[in-house]
C-alpha positions as CSV (number, residue, x, y, z in Angstrom):
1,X,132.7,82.8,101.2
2,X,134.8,82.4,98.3
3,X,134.4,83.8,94.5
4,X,133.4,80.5,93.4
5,X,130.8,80.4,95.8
6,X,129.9,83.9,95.5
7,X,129.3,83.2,91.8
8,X,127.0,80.8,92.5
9,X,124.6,82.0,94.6
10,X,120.7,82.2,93.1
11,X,118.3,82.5,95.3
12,X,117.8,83.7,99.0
13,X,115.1,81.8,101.1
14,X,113.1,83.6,104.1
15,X,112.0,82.6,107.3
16,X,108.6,84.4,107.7
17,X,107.7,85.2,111.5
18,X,110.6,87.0,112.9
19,X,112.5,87.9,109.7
20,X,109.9,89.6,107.7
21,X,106.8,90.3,109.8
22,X,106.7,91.4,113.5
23,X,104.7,88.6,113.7
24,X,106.8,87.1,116.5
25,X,105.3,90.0,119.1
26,X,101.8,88.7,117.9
27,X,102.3,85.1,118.7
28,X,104.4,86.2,122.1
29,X,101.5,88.4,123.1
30,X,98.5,85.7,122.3
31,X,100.7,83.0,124.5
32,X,101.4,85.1,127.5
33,X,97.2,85.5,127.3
34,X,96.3,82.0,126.4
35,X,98.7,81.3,129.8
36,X,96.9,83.8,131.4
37,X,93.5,82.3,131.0
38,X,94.8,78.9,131.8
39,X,97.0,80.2,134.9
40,X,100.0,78.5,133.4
41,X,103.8,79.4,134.9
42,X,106.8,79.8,132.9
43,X,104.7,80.3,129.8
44,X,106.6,83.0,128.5
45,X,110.4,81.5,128.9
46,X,108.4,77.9,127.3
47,X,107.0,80.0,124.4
48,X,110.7,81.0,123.6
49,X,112.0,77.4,123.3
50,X,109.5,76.3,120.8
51,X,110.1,79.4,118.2
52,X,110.0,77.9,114.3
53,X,108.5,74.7,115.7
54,X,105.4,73.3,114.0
55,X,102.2,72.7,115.6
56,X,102.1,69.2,115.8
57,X,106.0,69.8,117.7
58,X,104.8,72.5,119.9
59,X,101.8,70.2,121.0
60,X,104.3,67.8,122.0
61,X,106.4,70.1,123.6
62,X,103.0,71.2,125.6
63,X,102.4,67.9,126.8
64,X,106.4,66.8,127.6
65,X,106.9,70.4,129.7
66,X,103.2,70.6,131.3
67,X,102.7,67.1,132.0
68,X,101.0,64.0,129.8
69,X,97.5,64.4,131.0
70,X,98.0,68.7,129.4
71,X,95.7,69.3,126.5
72,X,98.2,70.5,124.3
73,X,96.4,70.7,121.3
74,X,93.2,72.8,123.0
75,X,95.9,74.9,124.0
76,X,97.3,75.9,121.4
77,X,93.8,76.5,119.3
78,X,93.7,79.2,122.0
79,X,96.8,80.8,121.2
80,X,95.8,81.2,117.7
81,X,92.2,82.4,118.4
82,X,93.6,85.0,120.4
83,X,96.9,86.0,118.2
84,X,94.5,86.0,115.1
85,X,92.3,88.2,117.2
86,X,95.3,90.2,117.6
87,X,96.4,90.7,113.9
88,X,93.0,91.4,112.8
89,X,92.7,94.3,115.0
90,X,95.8,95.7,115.1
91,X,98.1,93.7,111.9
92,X,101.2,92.8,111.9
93,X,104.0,95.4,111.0
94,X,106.8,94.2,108.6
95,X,110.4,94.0,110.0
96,X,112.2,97.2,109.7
97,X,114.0,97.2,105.7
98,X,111.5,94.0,104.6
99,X,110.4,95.4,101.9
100,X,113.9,97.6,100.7
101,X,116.0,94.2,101.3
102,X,113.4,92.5,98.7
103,X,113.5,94.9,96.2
104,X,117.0,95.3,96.1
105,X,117.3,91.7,95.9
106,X,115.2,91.2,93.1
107,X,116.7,94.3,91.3
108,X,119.8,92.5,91.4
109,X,118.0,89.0,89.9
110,X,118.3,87.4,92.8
111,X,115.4,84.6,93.2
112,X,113.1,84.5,96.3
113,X,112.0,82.0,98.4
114,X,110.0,81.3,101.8
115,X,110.6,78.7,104.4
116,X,107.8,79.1,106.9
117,X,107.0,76.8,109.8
118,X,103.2,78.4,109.6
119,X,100.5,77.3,107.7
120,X,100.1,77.9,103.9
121,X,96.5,79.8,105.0
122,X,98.4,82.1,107.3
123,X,101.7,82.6,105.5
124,X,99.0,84.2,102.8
125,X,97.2,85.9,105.2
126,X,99.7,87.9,106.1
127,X,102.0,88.1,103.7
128,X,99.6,89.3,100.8
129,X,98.1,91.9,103.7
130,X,101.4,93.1,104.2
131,X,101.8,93.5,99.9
132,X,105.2,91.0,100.4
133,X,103.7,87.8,99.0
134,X,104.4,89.0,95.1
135,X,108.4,89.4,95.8
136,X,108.3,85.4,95.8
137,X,108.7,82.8,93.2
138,X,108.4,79.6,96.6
139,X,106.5,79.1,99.3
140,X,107.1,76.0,101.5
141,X,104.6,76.6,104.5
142,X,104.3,74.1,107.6
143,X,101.3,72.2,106.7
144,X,103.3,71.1,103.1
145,X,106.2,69.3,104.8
146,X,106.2,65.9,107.1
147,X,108.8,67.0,109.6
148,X,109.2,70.6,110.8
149,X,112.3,73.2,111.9
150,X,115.1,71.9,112.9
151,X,114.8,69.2,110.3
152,X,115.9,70.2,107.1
153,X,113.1,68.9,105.0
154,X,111.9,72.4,104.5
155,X,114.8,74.1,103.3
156,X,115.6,71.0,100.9
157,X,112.0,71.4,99.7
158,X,112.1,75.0,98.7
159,X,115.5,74.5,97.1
160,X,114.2,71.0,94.7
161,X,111.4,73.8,94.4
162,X,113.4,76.7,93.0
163,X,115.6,73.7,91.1
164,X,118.4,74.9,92.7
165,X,121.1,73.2,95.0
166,X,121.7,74.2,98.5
167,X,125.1,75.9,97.3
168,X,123.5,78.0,95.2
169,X,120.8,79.3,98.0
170,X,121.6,81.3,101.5
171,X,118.5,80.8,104.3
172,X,117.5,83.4,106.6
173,X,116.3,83.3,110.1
174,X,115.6,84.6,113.4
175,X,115.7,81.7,115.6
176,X,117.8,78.7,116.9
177,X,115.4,75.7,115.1
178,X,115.5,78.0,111.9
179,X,119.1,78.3,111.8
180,X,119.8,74.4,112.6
181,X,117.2,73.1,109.8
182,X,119.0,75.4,107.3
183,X,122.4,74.5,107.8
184,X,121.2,70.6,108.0
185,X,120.1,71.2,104.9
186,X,124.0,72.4,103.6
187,X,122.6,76.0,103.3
188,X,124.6,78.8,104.6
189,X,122.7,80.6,107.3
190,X,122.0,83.9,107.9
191,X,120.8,84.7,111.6
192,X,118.9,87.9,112.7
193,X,118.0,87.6,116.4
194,X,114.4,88.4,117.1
195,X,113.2,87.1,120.0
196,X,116.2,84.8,120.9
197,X,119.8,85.5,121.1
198,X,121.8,83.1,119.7
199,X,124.4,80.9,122.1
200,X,127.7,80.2,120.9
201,X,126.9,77.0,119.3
202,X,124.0,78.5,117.0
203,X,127.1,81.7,116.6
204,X,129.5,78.9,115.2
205,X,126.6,77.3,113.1
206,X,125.8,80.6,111.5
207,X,127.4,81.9,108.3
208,X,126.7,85.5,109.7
209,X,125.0,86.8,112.7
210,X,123.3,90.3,111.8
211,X,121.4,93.1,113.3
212,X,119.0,94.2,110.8
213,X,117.7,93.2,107.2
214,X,119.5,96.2,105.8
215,X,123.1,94.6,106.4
216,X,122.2,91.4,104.0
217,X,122.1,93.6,100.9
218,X,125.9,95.0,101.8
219,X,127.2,91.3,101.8
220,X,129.8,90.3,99.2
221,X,128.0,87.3,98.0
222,X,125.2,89.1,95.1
223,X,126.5,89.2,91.6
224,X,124.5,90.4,88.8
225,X,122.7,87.8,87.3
């Protein structure tokens, strides 16, 4: 990233699940018992290829993997009752450095933003029960936009949001989908593997490829504002 780019950048916009709550483990938990109940195979290794998909595309997914005649959408009620169960009884841990990466970030005027294939109901759930939601000027949550991760709609919606352009915003995400809707919107990328290691194509289509929270506030690209 040059200085001219470096000069320009504004705002940072989260993924939620995977990035800044453990939420990921929830969800991963509540499928394999949903699959349990419903003596599905492969339900684990499916669960992984639908990460930052929306409901309605997971549904799909359901249906296109388990056969027409699967009750996708029945299923997936299930996996929430029992991954809300889940969070209620045990809550959902942030990701290690959450909350230091978002102070330093706004200590150094840099604008926040969320990008979150979930619904707005549980993005505020969580978030305000985690004490993370005030750190944010934008929210764009899954139920808001028409087409989900890996389109790009809802990274170009949270940036006409913050009335900023995608040069002057960097995305960050956990999984493959995330990654490919930010950089369809022209948004440099940063990946933090969660649940999914990235291949080489998602490598190349990455700005960066990091280990923890902690290493985005070392990156050369935050300038005083």
């Amino acid at each position: 990233m040059n200085d001219r780019i470096q000069n320009q950048i504004q705002a940072v916009i989260f993924d939620m699940d995977g990035v800044l709550l453990d939420s990921e483990a929830v969800y991963e938990e509540g499928w394999r018992i949903a699959g349990e109940k419903k003596n599905l195979r492969g339900i684990d290794a499916f669960h992984k290829t639908i990460l930052g998909l929306s409901e309605q595309d997971t549904i799909a997914a359901l249906k296109k993997f388990y056969g027409h005649d699967f009750d996708g959408a029945e299923f997936w009620n299930l996996t929430t009752e029992i991954s809300v169960e889940i969070m209620n009884r045990t809550g959902v841990p942030e990701k290690p450095f959450a909350r230091t990466t978002l102070e330093s970030l706004k200590r150094k005027n840099i604008r926040l933003a969320l990008a979150s294939s979930s619904s707005r109901a549980i993005v505020q759930y969580l978030m305000e029960k985690a004490g993370l939601m005030e750190f944010f000027d934008v929210a764009i949550c899954g139920d808001e936009i028409k087409n989900a991760k890996p389109d790009p709609e809802i990274y170009t919606a949270a940036c006409m949001k913050l009335n900023l352009s995608t040069s002057e915003c960097i995305a960050v995400e956990d999984s493959p989908n995330g990654v490919k809707s930010a950089v369809a919107a022209g948004l440099k990328c940063i990946m933090i593997p969660d649940r999914v290691q990235p291949d080489e194509s998602i490598r190349k289509a990455a700005w960066k490829v990091l280990s923890s929270l902690k290493d985005i506030i070392n990156l050369p690209c935050w300038v005083e504002h």
